[in-house]
N, C-alpha and C positions, 0 to 999 in steps of 0.2 A: 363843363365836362360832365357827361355821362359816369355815374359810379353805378353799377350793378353791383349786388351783394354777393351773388355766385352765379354758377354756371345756369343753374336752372334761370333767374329769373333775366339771365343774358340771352337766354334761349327764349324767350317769351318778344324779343327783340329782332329773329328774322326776320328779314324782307324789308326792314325801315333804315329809315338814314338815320345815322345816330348822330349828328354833329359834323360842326367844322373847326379846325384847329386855330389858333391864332395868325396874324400874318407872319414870314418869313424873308428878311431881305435879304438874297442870296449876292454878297460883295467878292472882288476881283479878290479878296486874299482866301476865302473859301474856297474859288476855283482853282485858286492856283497850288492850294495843299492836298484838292483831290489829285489837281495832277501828277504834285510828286508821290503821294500815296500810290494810285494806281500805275503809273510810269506813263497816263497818255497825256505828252506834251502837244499836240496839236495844235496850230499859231492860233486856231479858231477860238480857243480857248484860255490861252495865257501870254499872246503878241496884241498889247491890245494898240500899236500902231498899224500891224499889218489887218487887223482887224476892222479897222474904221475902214478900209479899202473894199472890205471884204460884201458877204452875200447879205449878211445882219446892220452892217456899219458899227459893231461895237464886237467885244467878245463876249460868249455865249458859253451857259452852264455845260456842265458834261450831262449825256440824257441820265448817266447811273448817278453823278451827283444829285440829278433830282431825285431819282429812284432813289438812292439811300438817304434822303430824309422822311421817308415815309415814315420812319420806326416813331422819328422826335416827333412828326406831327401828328400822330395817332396817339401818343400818349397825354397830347391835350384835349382830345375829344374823348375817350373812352378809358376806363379801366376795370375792370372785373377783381373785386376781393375775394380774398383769400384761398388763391391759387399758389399751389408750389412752386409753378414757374411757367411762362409763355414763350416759345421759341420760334422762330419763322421755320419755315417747312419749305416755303418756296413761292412761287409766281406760279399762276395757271395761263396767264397772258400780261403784256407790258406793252405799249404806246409810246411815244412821244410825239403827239402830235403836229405841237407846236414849239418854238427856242424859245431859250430864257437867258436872256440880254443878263448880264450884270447889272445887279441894283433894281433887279424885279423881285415883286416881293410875291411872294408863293403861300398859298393853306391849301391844306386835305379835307375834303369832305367824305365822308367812310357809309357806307348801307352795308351793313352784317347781309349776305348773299347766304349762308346756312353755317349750322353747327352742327357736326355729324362725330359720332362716334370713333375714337382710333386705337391702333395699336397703344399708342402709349397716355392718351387722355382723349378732350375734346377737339376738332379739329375743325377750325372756325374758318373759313373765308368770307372776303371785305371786299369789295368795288372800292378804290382809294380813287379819288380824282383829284390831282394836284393842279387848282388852279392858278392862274398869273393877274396877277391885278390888271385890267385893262386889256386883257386879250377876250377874246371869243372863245378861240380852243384852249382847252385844257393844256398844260404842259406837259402831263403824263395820267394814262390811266391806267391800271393796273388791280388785275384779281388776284391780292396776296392771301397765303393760309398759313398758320398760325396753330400750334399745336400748345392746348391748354392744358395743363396737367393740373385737376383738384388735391 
């Protein structure tokens, strides 16, 4: 894990990949409590009989369940001290290029894309690339921003 000591010298870090996160093995009880979290029950997802039949031959993550592990595996790659607080701001673009079978195991690789000034602190975007162990394509990629408050 990358530790920067503050804003400035995380800012001396544009343009570079700063790390990759631990692996993740995304199991059929993770996808099935996004589903009841989000309400999308889709057989693709949580029938995993209808699913061996299916386009994958097994059930497959939600593409947001991969997107919302971004936050846990950013936090193994990078952290910036002694900030008030860091809040997502949002996606500038999102991917899912490829599925994520059950029992694939997933890490983010992050390149800091810039740090710019905001209304309410610094306002950091990341190139996140979640990839899957043994695939070619990525799982998801996506340009998250992140609003840093010193």
């Amino acid at each position: 894990m990358k530790v920067f000591q503050n804003i400035q010298e995380l800012a001396k870090a544009v343009g570079t990949h700063l790390g990759h996160s631990d692996w993740h093995t995304v199991d059929q009880q993770q996808i099935d409590l996004f589903a009841e979290a989000t309400g999308d029950h889709q057989w693709i997802h949580i029938d995993p009989e209808k699913a061996a039949r299916g386009p994958f031959g097994t059930t497959i993550a939600h593409g947001y369940l991969t997107l919302s592990l971004i936050p846990k595996l950013a936090w193994q790659v990078y952290r910036v001290e002694g900030l008030k607080a860091g809040v997502n701001y949002g996606c500038n673009k999102v991917r899912f290029p490829s599925p994520v079978p059950v029992g694939s195991r997933l890490r983010a690789g992050i390149e800091l894309i810039s740090l710019t000034p905001g209304a309410r602190g610094m306002q950091a975007t990341a190139r996140v690339t979640v990839e899957r162990e043994g695939s070619v394509k990525p799982a998801c990629v996506a340009e998250t921003v992140s609003i840093l408050v010193p």
